[in-house]
N, C-alpha and C positions, 0 to 999 in steps of 0.2 A: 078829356080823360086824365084819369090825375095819374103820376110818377111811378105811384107802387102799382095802380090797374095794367099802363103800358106792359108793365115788366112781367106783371101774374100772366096777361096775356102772352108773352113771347117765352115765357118759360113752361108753360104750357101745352105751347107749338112743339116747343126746343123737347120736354119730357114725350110726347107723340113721338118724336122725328127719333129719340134716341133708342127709344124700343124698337126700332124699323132694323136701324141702325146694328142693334147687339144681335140683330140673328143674323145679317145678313154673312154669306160668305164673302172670306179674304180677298177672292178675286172679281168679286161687285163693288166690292169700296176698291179696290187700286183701281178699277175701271173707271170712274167716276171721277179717282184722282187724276188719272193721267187725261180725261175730260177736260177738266178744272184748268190743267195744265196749261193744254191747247186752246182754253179759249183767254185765260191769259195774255198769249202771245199775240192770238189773230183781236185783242181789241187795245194793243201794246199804245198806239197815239193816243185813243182814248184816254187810257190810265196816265202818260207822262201828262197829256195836257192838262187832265184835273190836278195833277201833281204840280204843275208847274202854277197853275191856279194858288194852291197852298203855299207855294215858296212865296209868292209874288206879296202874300199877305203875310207871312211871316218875318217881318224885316224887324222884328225885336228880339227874335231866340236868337242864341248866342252862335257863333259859329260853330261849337260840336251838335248844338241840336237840329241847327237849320243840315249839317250834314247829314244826322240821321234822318230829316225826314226828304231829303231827298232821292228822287228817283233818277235814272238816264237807262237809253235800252241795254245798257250791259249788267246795270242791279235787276232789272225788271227781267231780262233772261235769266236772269240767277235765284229770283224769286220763283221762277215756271220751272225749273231747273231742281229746285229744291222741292217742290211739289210732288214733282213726278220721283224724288228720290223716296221722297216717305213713302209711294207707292209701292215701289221695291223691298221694302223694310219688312221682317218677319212681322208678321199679328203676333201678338201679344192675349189677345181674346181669345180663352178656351184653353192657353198652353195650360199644363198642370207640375204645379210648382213641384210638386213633393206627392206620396203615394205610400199608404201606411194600411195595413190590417189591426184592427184594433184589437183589444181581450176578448172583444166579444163578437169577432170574426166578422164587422162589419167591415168594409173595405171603403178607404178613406181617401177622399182628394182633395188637394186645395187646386185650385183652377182659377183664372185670371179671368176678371169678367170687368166693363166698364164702369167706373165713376156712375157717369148720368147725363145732368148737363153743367158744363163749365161756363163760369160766366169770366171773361177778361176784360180785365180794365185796363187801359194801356194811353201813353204817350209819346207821340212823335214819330215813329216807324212804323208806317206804313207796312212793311214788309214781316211785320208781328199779323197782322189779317191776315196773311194766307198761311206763313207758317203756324199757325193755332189751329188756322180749317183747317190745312193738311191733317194735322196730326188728330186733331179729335174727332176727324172722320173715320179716319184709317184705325182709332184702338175704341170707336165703338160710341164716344160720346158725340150730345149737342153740344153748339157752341152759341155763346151770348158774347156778339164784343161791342165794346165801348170804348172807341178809339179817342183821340183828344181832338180836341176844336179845331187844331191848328193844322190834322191831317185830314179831315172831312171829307172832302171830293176825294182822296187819293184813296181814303179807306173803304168810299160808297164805289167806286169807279172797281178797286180790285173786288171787292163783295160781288158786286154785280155778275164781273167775268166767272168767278173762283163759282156762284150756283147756279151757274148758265151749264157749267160743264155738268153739276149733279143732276141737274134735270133731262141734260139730254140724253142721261143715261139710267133716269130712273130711280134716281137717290132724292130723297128729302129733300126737297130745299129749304126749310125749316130747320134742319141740320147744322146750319151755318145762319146764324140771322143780325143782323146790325142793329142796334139801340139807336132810334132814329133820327134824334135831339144831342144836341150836345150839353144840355140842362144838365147841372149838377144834380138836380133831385134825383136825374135817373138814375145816379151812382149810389143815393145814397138808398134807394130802393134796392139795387140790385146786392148789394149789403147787407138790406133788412131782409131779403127774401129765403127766411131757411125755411127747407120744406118746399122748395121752389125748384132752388139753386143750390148747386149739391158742393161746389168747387169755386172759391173765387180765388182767380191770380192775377195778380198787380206787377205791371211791368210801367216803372217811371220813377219821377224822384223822389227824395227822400216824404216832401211832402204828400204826395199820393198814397205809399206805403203806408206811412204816419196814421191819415187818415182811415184805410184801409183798416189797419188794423185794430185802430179804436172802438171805430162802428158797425164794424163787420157781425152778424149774426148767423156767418154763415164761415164755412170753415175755409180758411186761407193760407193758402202756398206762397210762401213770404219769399222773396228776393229781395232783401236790403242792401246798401250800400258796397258799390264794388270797392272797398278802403283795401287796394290791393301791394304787397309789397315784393321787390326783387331784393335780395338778401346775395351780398356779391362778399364768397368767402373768403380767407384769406389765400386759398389754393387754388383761386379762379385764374383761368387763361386769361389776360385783360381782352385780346380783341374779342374772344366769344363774349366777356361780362361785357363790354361796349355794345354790341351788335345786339345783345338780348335785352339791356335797357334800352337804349332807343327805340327799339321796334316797342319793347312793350309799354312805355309812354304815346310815339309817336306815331306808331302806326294809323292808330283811329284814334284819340285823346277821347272821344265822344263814347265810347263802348263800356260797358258796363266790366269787361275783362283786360282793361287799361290798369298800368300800372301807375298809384299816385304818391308812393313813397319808396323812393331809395335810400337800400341801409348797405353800408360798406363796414366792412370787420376793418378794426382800426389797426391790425399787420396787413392787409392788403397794399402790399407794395406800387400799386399803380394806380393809387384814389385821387389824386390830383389829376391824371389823366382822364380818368373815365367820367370824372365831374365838367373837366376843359371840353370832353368828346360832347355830351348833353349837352352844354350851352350853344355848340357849335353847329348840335341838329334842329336849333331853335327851339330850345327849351326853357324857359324860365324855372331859377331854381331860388328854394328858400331853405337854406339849412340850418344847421346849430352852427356854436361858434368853431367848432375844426373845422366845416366846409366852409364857411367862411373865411377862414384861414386861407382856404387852400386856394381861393377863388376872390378876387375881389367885387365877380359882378355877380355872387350870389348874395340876394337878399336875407335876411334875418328871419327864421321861422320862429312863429308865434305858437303859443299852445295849440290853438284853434288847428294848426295847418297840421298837423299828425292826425287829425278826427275828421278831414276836409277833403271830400272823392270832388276833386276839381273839374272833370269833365273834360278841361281845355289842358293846350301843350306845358303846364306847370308841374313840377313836382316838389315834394317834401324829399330834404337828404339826411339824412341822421350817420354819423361816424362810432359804431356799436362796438363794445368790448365782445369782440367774438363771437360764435353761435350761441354764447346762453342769453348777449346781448340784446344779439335779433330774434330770441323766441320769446326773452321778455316784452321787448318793443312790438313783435306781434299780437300778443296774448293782450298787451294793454290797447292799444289802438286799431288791430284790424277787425273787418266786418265777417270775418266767415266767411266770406267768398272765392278767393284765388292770390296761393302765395306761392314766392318761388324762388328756388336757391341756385346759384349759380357756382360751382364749386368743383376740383379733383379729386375732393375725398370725400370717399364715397361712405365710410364712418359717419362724416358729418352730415353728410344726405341724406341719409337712410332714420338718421336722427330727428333730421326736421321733417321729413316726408313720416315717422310717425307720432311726432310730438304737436305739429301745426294741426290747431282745430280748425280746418277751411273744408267749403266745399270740395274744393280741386287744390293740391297743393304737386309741382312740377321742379323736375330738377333738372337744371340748365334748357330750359323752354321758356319763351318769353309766355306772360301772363296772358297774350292775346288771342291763345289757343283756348280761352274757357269761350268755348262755342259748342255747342250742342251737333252743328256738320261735320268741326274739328273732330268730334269727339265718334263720329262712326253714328251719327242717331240720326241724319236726313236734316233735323231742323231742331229748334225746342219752341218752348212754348214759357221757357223765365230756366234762370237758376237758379236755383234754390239753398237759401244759404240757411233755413234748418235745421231741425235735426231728426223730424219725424216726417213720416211718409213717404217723401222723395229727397234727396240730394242733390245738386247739380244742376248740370243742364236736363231738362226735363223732359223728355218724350212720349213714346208710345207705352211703355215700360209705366212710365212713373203715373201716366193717366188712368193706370189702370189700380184696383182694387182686385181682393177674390172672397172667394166662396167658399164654403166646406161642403162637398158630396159626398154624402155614403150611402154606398149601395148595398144593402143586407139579404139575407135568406128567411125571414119572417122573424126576426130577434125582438123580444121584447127586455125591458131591465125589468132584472129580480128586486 
């Protein structure tokens, strides 16, 4: 069977399972979640040891990737965990946005109804397969994923558990279906398939994205590069500006809500400090020539390192004339994703909280909070560093589309 059939096949299924899906009531799909949940848990060796399968062949991804893609029982609770939170989550299907009498006395709603089916393409985490099932069961859509090569077992081993639980309770399992192959063709089918595939979201690197959204023929919820920066004013507390860069470097270096550029306002009285503090938390840094001044075991930043979401414990340091410095230096090199200013005045906060064009922009919060659980939404499914549709971290909310109902008394137009 050739690439594009597999897919017209599974999209197919997936448009079947999704119309089952958009009537059912709220408390059939949390049933099903909190299913999904529990069998999660009770097939938990299962899943670690396919996962430990995928680590064992992984021995080229780099250390933030091979940490993404691993699992242990305390992620693997936390992925069952999160499960059962989207099942708590209000529906989103049916709310009604807004409610209007028209001129002509028909009475008017917009009302939140599903997408359709969402196809995900994704790499390296494992724990993107359930949090996408969660969510696209629970606001009414199928789901198509195509996880990457490297997470294979981990992603058929969670599949497997995640519509073990819809079946035993009656939900589609179709609803949730895995792209069987790790063939490229299948990607670039599930691309071709409009009129198929209603949603495509790409969660991976630059090159994946890239890809995506060249050949895509089908509409796509972009997440580009997290080029994320912390902005340490000159009115910053130093131990808070220390304590909120290193977490949002080092916390996870591998996460997409890592921070890969720090910018210090050149009256910040303690910037040799808080550069000595970085190197100290095992940071590798590459600056302009004042931090290098200020440090002699920072290396020299190249153009390239201001446009460059490192992934690992590195970061880019820049020494900025001020707030108009660091909104210039954001405006030129960040990606729209997640920036964040560390500062006491609150003038100059309120400045850059609404001058920074980013999905999420935070004031004195490390950057490692752009997380869709952080954020009150159970899980996401990518953030979205657009500017149409959705924004952010992406949930039940954002999977959703609506409708115009009106309901009239026989009205015809004159």
């Amino acid at each position: 069977m050739s690439a594009a059939a597999i897919i017209a096949d599974l999209a197919a299924r997936a448009r079947a399972a999704s119309q089952t899906l958009a009537r059912l009531p709220t408390a059939a799909k949390a049933e099903g979640l909190r299913a999904a949940a529990g069998a999660v848990r009770a097939r938990a060796d299962a899943i670690l040891a396919a996962n430990a399968e995928d680590m064992a062949g992984a021995t080229a991804l780099s250390p933030a990737l091979r940490d993404r893609l691993r699992l242990d029982p305390a992620r693997l609770e936390g992925i069952a965990a999160g499960i059962e939170a989207v099942a708590g989550l209000n529906d989103p299907v049916g709310a009604v946005i807004d409610r209007r009498t028209a001129p002509s006395g028909i009475v008017l709603e917009r009302a939140r109804v599903p997408i359709g089916v969402i196809g995900l393409i994704y790499e390296s985490r494992p724990n993107v397969t359930a949090d996408a099932a969660a969510l696209c069961v629970m606001s009414g859509n199928a789901a198509i994923l195509r996880g990457g090569s490297e997470a294979l077992s981990s992603n058929a081993a969670l599949h497997a558990a995640f519509v073990a639980g819809l079946a035993a309770t009656g939900l589609p399992v179709e609803a949730v279906q895995l792209v069987p192959s790790s063939d490229r063709a299948l990607v670039g089918a599930m691309l071709a398939a409009a009129g198929q595939i209603d949603l495509i979201v790409p969660r991976g690197g630059k090159g994946l994205v890239a890809r995506v959204q060249t050949e895509a023929r089908v509409p796509v919820l972009a997440h580009l590069d997290g080029i994320n920066h912390v902005f340490v004013h000159a009115s910053a507390e130093p131990e808070m500006a220390e304590r909120i860069a290193i977490n949002a470097k080092l916390r996870r270096p591998g996460v997409c809500g890592a921070m890969e550029t720090l910018l210090i306002d050149q009256a910040y009285p303690a910037a040799a400090g808080l550069v000595a503090a970085l190197r100290a938390a095992g940071c590798e840094l590459r600056g302009d020539a004042a931090i290098q001044a200020m440090n002699s075991a920072v290396a020299p930043a190249t153009p390239a390192d201001w446009d460059t979401e490192y992934l690992e414990p590195i970061a880019s340091v820049a020494l900025v004339d001020g707030l108009e410095g660091a909104l210039a230096h954001i405006a030129r090199h960040g990606s729209g994703h997640t920036e964040a200013i560390v500062t006491a005045d609150t003038g100059a906060a309120e400045r850059f909280l609404a001058e920074v064009d980013a999905a999420i922009v935070l004031w004195n919060a490390s950057t490692q909070f752009a997380d869709g659980g952080e954020f009150g939404l159970g899980a996401e499914i990518g953030i979205a560093t657009g500017r149409l549709h959705a924004r952010g971290p992406v949930a039940l909310e954002g999977l959703t589309t609506y409708k115009w109902v009106g309901r009239g008394t026989g009205q015809v137009r004159p």
